[in-house]
C-alpha positions in Angstrom: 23.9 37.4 37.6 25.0 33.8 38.7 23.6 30.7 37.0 23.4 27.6 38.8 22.9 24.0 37.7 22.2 20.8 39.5 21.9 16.9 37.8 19.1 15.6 38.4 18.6 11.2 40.1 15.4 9.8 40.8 16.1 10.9 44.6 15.4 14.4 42.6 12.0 13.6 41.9 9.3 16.5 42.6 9.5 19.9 43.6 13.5 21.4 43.7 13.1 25.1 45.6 16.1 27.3 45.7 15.6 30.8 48.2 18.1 33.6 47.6 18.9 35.8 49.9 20.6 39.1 49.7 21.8 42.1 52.7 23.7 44.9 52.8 25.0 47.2 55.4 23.3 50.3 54.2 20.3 49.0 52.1 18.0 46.6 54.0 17.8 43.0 52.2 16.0 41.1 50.2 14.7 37.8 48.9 13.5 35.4 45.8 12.8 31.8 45.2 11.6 29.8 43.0 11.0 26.4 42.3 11.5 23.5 39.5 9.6 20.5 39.0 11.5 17.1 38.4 9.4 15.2 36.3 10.9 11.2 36.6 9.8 8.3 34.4 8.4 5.1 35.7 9.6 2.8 33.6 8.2 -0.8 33.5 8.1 -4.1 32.0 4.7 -6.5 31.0 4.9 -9.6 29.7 1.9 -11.8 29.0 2.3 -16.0 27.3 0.3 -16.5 24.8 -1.0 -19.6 25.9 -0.5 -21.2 29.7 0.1 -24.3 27.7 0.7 -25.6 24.4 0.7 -29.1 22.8 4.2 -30.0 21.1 4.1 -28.7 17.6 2.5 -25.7 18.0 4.9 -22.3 18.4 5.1 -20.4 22.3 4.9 -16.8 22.3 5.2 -14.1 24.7 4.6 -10.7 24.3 6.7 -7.8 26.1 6.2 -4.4 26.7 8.3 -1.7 28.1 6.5 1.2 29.3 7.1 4.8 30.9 4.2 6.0 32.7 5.9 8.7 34.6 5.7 11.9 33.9 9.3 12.3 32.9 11.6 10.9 30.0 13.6 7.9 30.7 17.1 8.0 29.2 19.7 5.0 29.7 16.8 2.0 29.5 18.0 -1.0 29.1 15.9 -4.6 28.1 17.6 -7.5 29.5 15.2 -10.8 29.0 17.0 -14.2 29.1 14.4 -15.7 26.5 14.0 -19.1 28.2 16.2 -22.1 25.8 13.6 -25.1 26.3 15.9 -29.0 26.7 19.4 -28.7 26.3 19.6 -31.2 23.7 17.5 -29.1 21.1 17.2 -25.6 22.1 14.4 -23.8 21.0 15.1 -20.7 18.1 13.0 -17.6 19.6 12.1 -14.9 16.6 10.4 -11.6 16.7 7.2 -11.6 14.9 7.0 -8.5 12.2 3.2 -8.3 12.6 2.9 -7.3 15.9 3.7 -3.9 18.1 6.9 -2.5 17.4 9.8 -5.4 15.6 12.0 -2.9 14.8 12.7 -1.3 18.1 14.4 -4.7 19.4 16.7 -7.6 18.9 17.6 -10.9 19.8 21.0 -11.8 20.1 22.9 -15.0 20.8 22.9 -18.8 19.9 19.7 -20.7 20.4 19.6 -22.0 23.9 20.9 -18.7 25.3 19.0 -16.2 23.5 18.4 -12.7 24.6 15.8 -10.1 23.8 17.1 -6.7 23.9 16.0 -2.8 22.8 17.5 -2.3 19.3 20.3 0.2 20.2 20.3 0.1 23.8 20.6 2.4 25.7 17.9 4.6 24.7 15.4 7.0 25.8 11.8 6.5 26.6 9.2 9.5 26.6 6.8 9.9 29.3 3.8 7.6 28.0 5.4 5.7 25.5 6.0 2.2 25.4 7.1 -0.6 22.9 5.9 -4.0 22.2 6.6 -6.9 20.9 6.1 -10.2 20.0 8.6 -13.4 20.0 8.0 -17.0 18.9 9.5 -20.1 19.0 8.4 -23.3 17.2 8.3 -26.4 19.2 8.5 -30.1 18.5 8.0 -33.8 20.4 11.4 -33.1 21.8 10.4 -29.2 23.1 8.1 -30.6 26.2 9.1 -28.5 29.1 7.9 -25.2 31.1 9.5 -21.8 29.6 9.3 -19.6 32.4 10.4 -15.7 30.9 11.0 -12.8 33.2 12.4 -9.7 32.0 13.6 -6.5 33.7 13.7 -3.1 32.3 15.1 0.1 33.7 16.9 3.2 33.1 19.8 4.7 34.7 18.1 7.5 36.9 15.2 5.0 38.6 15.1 2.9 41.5 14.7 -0.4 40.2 11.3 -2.2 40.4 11.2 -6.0 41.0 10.3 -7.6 37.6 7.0 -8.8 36.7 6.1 -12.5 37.8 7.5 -15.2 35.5 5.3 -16.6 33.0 4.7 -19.8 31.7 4.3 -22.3 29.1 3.9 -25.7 30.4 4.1 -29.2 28.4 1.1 -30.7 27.0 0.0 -33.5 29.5 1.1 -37.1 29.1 -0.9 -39.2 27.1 
């Protein structure tokens, strides 16, 4: 008996047959096979404003989800989402709302201006049909008016990378 392994990419995906074949020189020969099915994730990222605009004074939102809806577990996925930093003079503070989806499966990390939302222990693993959400906020003032566009990709290690969803935005409240 011989045991054989293989890793397994996204170039894996689907069926994986493997045919033995066997002769001698006083027996005949013979043959098996048999077959395994690669199951890959398809991991993906939604994010959705919670207003197109906003007037200044009231807080910007987005919510993000992260989603596998292959058939497979994702290992290795990452969160990268440059959460947008508003006017360089006064940066805007972006916070994850407890309330809503998931809070405890992310982070934010850096200084105000140049915060990033992350997956709270990143890398991690994803199972097939799971996803996380959540939900960030950022107070604004008179000195906040400018359009937050938020794009965030999402991927792990053994996919071909999808092109991000299209930004989203939250524009300035019009002149009065």
């Amino acid at each position: 008996t011989i045991h054989i392994s293989s890793p397994t990419t996204a170039a894996t995906c689907g069926s994986v047959d493997n045919t033995a074949s066997v002769t001698t020189s006083n027996d005949g020969s013979g043959q098996a096979g048999d077959s395994v099915d690669v199951l890959c994730p398809s991991v993906n990222v939604a994010k959705t404003a919670d207003a197109s605009s906003v007037s200044a004074g009231t807080p910007i939102g987005f919510t993000v989800t992260v989603s596998n809806d292959g058939q497979g577990n994702a290992t290795g996925v990452t969160l990268s989402d440059a959460l947008p930093g508003g006017n360089g003079a006064s940066p805007v503070h972006w916070v994850i709302d407890g309330t809503t989806g998931d809070p405890a499966s992310f982070a934010i990390t850096g200084a105000d201006g140049s915060q990033q939302l992350v997956l709270a222990g990143q890398p991690i693993s994803l199972a097939a049909g799971a996803s996380l959400t959540v939900h960030v906020t950022a107070a604004t003032d008179s000195t906040s008016c400018t359009t937050y566009d938020n794009t965030a990709p999402a991927a792990p290690t053994h996919r071909r990378p999808r092109p991000p969803d299209a930004p989203r935005q939250a524009a300035p409240p019009p002149a009065q």
